[in-house]
N, C-alpha and C positions, 0 to 999 in steps of 0.2 A: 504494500500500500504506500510506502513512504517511497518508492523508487518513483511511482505511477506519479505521485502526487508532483519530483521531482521533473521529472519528465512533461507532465502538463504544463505546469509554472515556467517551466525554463525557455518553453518553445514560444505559450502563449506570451510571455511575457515580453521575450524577444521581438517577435512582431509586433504587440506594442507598441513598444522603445522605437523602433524601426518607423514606424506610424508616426509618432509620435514626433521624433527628429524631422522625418520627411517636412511635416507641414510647421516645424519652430525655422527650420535653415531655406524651406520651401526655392530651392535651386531646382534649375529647368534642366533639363537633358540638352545635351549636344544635338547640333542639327548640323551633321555630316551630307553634303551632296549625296552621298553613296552609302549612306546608314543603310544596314540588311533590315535593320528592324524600327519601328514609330511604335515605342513605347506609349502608356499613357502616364501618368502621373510624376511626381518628382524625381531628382537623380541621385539626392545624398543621404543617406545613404544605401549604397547598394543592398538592396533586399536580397537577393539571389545569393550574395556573397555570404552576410550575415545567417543567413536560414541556415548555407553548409559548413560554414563555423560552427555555429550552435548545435546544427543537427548530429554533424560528422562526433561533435563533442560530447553530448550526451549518450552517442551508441556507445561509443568507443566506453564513457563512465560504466557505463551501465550492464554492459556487456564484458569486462574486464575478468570479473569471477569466475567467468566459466572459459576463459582464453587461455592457455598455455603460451608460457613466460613465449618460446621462443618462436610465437606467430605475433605479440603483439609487437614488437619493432616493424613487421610488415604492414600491420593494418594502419598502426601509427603513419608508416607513409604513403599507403594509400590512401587515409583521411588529407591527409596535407597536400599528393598532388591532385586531390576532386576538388579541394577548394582554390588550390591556385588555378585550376583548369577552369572551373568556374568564372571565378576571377577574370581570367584573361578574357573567356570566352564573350563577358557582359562589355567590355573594353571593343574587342576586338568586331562586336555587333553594330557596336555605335549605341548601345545604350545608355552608358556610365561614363566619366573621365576614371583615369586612372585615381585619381581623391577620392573617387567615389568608393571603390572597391577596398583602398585601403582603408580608408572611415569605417568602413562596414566590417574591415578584419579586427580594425585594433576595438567596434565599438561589440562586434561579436563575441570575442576575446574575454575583455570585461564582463559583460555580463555572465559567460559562461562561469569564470569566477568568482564572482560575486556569486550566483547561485549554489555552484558547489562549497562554496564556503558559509551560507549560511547552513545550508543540508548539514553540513559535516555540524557547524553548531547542533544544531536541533539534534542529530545523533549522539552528540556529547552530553546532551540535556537528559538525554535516555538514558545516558552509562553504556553507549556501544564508541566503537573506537573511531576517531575520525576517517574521513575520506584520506585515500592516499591514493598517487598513482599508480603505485603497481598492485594494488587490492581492488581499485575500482570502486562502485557508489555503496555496493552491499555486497560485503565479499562472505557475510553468514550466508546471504541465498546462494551461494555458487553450490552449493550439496540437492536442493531445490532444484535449480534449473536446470544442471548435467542431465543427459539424456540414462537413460537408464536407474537414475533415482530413484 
């Protein structure tokens, strides 16, 4: 329950924040002659960008407990090149400036932070041990979640 709860909050809250920024900084998209793509709404920060930050970050927490030590250095960078690939791709469309994409990493980032370290509070509040990264959000469910449990 406390994962699910972590997992809702962190996502929804991030688009939010994301909303939220869009219409405080309210910057327009670039108008490239040869844009692939006519976005609608604001450019700052990158939505796209921010969602696979956040999202990539959350699996990855969440999912930690039941990964063996010597596949998470792979997944670690396979979250990092879907979000540079990302990244470029909203660039490379003509939908974003490149500020856009970083605003959206470092406000991604943040907030991923921020969330996992209140979790980890609240789990301190319980008397279970804080988040870490090589245990992940809830390393008691990893006996729970293995397959054959």
């Amino acid at each position: 329950m406390r994962g699910a709860t972590f997992v809702a909050v962190t996502a929804i809250g991030s688009s939010l924040l994301n909303l939220a920024i869009k219409i405080a900084i309210h910057r327009t998209r670039p108008e490239l002659p040869d844009s692939l793509v006519v976005e609608p709404g604001k450019s700052f920060p990158s939505g796209h960008t921010q969602a696979a930050i956040v999202g990539y970050g959350v699996l990855l927490l969440v999912s930690l407990p039941v990964i063996g030590r010597r596949y998470r250095p792979w997944l670690f960078a396979f979250a990092m090149a879907m979000v540079v690939l990302i990244g470029f791709s909203r660039i490379a469309l003509g939908a974003h400036y490149l500020s856009d994409v970083i605003g959206a990493a470092l406000i991604g980032s943040a907030w991923l932070l921020a969330m996992t370290a209140a979790f980890s509070a609240w789990r301190r509040e319980r008397g279970l041990p804080p988040v870490t990264a090589e245990q992940g959000l809830e390393p008691e469910a990893a006996r729970r979640l293995k397959p054959g449990a």
